[in-house]
MARKOL-859121 format. One record per residue: y, x, z of N, C-alpha, C in turn. Coordinates in steps of 0.1 Angstrom, whole numbers, plus 2048, in hexadecimal, padded with zeros to 3 digits. Layout:
! MARKOL-859121
YXZYXZYXZ;...
//
This chain:
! MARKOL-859121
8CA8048F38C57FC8E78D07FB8DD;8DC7F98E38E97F68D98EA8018D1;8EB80E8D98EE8218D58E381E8CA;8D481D8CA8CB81F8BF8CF8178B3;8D580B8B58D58038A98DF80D8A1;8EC80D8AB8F88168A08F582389D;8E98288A38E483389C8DD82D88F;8D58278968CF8228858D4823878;8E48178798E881486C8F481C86B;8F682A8728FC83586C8F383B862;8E78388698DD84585C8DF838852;8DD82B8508DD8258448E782983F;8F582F83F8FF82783C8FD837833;8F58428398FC84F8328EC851826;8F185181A8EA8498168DC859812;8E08648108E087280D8D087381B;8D286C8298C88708348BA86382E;8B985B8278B28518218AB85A819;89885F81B89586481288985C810;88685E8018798547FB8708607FD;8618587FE85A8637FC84C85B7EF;8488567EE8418517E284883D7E1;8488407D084C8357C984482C7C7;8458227CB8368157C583F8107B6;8358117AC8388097A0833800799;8367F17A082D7E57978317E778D;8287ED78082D7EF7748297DF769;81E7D87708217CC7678177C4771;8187B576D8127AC7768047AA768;8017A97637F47A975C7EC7AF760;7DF7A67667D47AE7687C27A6763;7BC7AB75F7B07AB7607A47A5766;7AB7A07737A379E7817AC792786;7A778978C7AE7807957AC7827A2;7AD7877AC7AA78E7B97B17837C2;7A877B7CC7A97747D67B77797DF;7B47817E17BC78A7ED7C97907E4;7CD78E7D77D87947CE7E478F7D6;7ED7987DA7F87977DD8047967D5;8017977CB80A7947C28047847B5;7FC7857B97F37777B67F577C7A4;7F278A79F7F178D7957E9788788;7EC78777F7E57807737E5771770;7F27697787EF75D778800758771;80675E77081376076E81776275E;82375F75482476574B82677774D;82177F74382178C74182F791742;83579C74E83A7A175083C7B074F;83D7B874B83B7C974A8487CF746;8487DB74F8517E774E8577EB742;85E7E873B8637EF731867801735;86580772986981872B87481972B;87E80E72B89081372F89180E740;88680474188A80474F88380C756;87481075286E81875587882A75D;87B82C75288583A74E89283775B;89682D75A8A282C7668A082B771;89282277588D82178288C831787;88383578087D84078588984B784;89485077B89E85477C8A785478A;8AC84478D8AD8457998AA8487A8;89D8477A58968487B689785A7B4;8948607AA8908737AA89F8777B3;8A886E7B08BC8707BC8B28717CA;8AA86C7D08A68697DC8998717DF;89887A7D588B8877D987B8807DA;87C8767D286A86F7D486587C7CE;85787F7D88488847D18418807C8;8408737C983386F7C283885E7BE;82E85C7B383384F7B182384A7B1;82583A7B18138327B58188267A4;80F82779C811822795804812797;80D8077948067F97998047F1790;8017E07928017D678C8007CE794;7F97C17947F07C17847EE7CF784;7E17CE77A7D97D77777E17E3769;7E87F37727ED7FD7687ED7FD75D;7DC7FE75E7DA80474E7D67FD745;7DD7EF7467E07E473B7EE7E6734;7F57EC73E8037F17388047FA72D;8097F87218097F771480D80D714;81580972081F81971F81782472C;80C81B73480882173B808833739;80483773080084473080C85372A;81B84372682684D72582C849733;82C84373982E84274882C852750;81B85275081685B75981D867751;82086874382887173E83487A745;83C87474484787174D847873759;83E86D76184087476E83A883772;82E88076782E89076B83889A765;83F89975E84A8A27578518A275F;85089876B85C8997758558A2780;84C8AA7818418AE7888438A6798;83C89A79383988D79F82988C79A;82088A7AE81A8877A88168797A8;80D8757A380B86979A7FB8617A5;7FC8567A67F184F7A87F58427A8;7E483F79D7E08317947DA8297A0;7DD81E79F7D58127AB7CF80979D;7C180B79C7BC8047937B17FA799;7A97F378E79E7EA7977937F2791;7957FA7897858027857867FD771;78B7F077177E7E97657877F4757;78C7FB75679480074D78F80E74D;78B81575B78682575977782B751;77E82774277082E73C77383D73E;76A84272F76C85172E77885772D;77D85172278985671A795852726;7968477297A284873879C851744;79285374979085C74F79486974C;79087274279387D7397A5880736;7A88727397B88767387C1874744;7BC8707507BE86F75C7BB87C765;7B088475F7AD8927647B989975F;7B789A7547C28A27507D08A174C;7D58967547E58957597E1894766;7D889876F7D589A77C7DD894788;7D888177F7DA8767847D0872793;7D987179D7D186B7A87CC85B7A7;7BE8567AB7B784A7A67B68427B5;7BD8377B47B882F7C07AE81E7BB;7A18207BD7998137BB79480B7C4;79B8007C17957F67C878A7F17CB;7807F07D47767E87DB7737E17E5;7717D77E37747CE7EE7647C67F3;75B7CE7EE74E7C67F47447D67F1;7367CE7F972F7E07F87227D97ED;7267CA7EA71B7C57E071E7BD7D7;71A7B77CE7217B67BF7267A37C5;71D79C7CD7237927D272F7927D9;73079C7E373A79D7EC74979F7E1;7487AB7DB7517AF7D57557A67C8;7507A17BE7547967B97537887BE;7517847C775777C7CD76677C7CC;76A7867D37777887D978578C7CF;7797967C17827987BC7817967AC;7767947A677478C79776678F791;76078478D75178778975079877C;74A79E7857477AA77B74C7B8780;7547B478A75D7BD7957567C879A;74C7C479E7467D77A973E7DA79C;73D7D57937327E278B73C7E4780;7497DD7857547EB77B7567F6783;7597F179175D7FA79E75280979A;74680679C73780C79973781778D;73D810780737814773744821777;74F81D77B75C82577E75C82D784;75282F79175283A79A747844795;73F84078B73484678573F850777;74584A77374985076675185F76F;75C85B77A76086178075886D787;74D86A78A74387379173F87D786;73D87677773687E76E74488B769;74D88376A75889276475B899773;75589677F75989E78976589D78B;76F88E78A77D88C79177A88279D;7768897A77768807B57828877BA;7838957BC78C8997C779D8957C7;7A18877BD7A98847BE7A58757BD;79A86F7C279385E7C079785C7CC;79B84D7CF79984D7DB79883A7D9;7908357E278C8277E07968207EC;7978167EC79D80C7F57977FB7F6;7927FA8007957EC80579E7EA810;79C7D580B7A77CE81479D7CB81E;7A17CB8287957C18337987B5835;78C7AC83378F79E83378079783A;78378783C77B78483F76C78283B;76C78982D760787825756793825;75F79E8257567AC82675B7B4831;7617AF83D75E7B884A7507BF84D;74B7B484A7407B984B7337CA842;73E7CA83D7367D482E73B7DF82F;7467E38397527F18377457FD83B;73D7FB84173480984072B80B832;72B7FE82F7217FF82372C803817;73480081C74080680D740813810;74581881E74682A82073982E819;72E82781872182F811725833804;7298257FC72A8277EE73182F7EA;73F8357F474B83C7F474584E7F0;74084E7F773285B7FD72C8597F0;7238557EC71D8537E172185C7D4;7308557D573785A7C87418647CE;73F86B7D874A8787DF7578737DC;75C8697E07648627E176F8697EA;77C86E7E57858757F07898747FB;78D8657F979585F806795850808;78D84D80E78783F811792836819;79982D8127A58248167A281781D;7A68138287A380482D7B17FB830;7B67F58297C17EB82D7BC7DC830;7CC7D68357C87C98367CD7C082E;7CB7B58317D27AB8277E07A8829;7E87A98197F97A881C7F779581A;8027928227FF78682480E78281C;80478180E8107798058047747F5;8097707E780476E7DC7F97657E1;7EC76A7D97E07617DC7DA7617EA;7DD76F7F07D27707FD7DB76480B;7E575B8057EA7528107E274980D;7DD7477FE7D27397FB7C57387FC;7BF7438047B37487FD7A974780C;7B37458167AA74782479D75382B;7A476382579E76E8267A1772831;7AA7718387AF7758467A8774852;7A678385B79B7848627A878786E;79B78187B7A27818857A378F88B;7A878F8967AC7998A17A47A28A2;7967988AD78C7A08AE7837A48A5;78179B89D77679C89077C7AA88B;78E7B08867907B988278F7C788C;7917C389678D7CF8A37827D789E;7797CE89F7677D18A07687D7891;76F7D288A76E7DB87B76F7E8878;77F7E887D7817F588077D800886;7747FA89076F80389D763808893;75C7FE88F75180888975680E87F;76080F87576581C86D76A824871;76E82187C76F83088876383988C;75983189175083589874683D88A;74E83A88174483E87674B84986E;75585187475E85686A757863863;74F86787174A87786D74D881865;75D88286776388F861766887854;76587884D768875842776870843;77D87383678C87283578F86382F;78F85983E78E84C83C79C849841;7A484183A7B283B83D7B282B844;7B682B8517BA81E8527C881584D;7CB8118467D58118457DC7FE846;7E87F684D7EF7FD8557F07FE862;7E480486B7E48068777E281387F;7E081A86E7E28298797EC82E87D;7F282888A7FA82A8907FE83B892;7F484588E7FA84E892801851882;7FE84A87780584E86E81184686B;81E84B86E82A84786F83083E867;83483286A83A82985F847829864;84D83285885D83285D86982785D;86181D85586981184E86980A859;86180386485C7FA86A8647FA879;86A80787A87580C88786B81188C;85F82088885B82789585B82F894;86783688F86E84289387884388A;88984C88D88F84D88C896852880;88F85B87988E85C86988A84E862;89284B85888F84484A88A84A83E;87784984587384D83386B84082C;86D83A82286883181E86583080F;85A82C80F84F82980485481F7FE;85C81B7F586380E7EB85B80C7E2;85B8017E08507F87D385E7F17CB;85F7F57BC8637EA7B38577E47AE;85A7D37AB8557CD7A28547CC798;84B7C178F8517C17808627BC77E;8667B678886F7B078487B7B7788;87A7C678D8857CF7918887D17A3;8887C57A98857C57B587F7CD7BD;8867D57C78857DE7D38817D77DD;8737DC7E486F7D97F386E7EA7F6;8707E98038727F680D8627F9810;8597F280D84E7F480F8457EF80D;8387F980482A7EF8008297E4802;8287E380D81F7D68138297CB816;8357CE8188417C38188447B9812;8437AE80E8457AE7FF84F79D7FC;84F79880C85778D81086778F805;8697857FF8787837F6881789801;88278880A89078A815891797814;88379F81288A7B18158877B7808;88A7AF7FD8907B57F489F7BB7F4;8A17C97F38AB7CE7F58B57CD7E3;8B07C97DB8B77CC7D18B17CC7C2;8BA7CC7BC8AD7C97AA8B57DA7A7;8AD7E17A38AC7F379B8B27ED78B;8AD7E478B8AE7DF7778BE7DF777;8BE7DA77F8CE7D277F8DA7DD786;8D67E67908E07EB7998DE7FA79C;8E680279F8E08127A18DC80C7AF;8D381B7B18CB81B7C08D68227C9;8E38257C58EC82C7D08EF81A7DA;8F98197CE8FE8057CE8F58017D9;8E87FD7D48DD7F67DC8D97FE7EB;8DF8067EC8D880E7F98E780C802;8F580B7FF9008078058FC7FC804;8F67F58048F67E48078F27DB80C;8FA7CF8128F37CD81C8E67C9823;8DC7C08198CD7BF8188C87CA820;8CA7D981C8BF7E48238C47E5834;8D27E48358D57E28438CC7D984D;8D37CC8448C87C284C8BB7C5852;8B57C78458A77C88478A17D084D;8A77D884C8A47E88568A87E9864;8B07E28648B97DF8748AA7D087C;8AB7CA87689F7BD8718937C787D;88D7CD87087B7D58788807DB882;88C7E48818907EC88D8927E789B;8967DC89E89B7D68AA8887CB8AF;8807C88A78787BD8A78737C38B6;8737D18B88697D78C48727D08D5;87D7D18CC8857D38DE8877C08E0;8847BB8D68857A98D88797A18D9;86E7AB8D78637A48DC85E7A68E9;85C79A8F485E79F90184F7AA902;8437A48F68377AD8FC8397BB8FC;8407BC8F28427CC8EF84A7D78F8;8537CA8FE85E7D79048587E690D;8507DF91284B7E992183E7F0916;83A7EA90A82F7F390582C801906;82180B90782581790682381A8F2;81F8128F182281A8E28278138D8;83480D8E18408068D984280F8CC;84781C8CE84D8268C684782A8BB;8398258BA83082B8B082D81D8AA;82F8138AC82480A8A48337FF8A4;83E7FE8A88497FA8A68477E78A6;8417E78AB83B7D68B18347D28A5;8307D98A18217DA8978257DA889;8197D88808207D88748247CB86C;82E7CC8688367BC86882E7B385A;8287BC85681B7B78488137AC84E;80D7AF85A8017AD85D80479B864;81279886681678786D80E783864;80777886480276F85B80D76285E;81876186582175986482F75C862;83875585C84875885D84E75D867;84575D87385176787B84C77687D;85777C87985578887C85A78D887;85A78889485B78D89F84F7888A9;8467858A08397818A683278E8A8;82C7978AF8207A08A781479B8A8;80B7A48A280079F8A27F77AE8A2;7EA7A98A27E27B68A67E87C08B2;7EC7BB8BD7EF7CA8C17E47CF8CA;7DE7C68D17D07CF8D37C87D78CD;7C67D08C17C17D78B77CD7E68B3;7D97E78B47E17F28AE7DE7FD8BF;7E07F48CB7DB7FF8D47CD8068D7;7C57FF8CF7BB8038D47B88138C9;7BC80B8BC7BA8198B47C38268B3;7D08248B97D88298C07D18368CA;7C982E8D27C38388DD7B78408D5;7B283B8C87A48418C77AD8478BA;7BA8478B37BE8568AA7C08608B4;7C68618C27CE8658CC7C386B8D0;7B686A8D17AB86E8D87A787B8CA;7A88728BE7A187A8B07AB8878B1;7B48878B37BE88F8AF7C389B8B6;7BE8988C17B78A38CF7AF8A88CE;7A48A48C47958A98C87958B38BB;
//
């Protein structure tokens, strides 16, 4: 155990074996929508947004560390004043690009220019009916989702659509009736996460249990029929290198509006902020000692939890995903029935 650690924080230390592979960019906290489950508890805050000098240096720095692709965020993008010299930009850096929108913004004319800077679309849905879905996330909500996947359908840009919900205690129940709607509009790639437990979704009491999420899951499995459905984060067979389950460091970084680095999406706790981008080069910030910590932090959680030791699929699910505690300790896990069980049925898909 000791040998792995100092393996570990040799690869931290050399900074050249640390490779990015897509950029998250909260490009402004304004949004549109008040969303129960917002992790960033967006739109409630004074207006914060990306200036194009910090814009230009963010993105300058990470291209040192070989990113593909960058995820452009909010709050809601395409309120961002510069949004569309943004996507500029990255494409001239030939990266590619994908929008996390809520829908209410994709008319014609943004669609039409989304095709053709051959922008990838990720939209949110969180209910399969106009109650469900505004409920959760703002009166008027699924028949923007609706009007959005229709405009999308009419110019024939699906093969880069792809929808996403959170699963929660409101619409567990609806995830087949959403894969319909998904189908409907030939929807690419059908996304399922859970709730990050931070912003509004800690006030909001959406959080679904163990088994209630098991049985969730199981029927988006049992329903997948060749469809290109993501669980995400428990598809244990898809590697999360940040979390210590496997030996390479590739990680998915999110800046904020406020310049601040997390090592990953769904991370978003003050402690594993590794650094402000506004303020410091990303060489600086990567010798320092925040990323040690924190990386040393997820890496060791498997061998100090007594349930995990003897696990057999310690190695892959790294004492689970550290998003999903709904408490301060992160040496608690949680779901891991639920991480073994879907564990066995990728392991089974993956054979067959």
């Amino acid at each position: 155990m000791i040998n792995e650690f100092e393996n570990y924080l040799d690869i931290i230390e050399l900074h050249k074996k640390i490779e990015f592979k897509t950029l998250f960019l909260e490009i402004t906290n304004v949004c549109n929508f008040k969303c129960k489950h917002c992790y960033n508890s967006s739109g409630e805050n004074k207006a914060i947004e990306f200036s194009m000098e910090e814009f230009n240096k963010t993105v300058s720095e990470f291209l040192k560390y070989k990113i593909t692709s960058v995820v452009l965020s909010g709050g809601e993008a395409l309120l961002h004043p510069k949004i569309w010299d943004f996507i500029d930009t990255l494409r001239e850096c030939n990266l590619d690009v994908t929008l996390l929108t809520n829908g209410k913004l994709l008319n014609d004319e943004n669609v039409k220019k989304l095709k053709n800077k051959k922008v990838y679309v990720q939209i949110s849905l969180d209910g399969a009916s106009q109650v469900t879905n505004d409920f959760i996330r703002y009166p008027g909500s699924f028949d923007a989702v609706i009007n959005a996947l229709t405009e999308l359908n009419n110019q024939k840009y699906t093969d880069r659509l792809s929808v996403n919900t959170v699963i929660n205690s409101v619409n567990c129940n609806e995830v087949l009736e959403i894969i319909k709607i998904c189908e409907k509009f030939s929807v690419a790639t059908i996304g399922f996460s859970f709730l990050n437990n931070s912003g509004r979704a800690k006030e909001n009491g959406l959080f679904i249990n163990e088994d209630k999420l098991y049985h969730t899951i199981d029927r988006i499995n049992k329903n997948r029929n060749g469809k290109n459905i993501e669980v995400k984060p428990i598809n244990v067979t898809h590697k999360c290198r940040f979390c210590g389950c496997e030996d390479e460091v590739f990680l998915n970084p999110v800046v904020d509006v406020h310049g601040n680095i997390y090592m990953c999406e769904f991370l978003r706790d003050e402690i594993f902020s590794i650094g402000n981008i506004f303020k410091n080069s990303l060489d600086n910030i990567l010798g320092g000692d925040p990323i040690k910590r924190n990386l040393l932090l997820l890496n060791i959680r498997r061998y100090y939890i007594k349930s995990c030791r003897k696990c057999a699929v310690k190695s892959r699910c790294g004492a689970g995903c550290i998003v999903q505690n709904n408490s301060d300790n992160y040496f608690e896990p949680r779901f891991c029935n639920l991480i073994k069980k879907n564990f066995l049925f990728e392991l089974g898909a993956s054979k067959s």
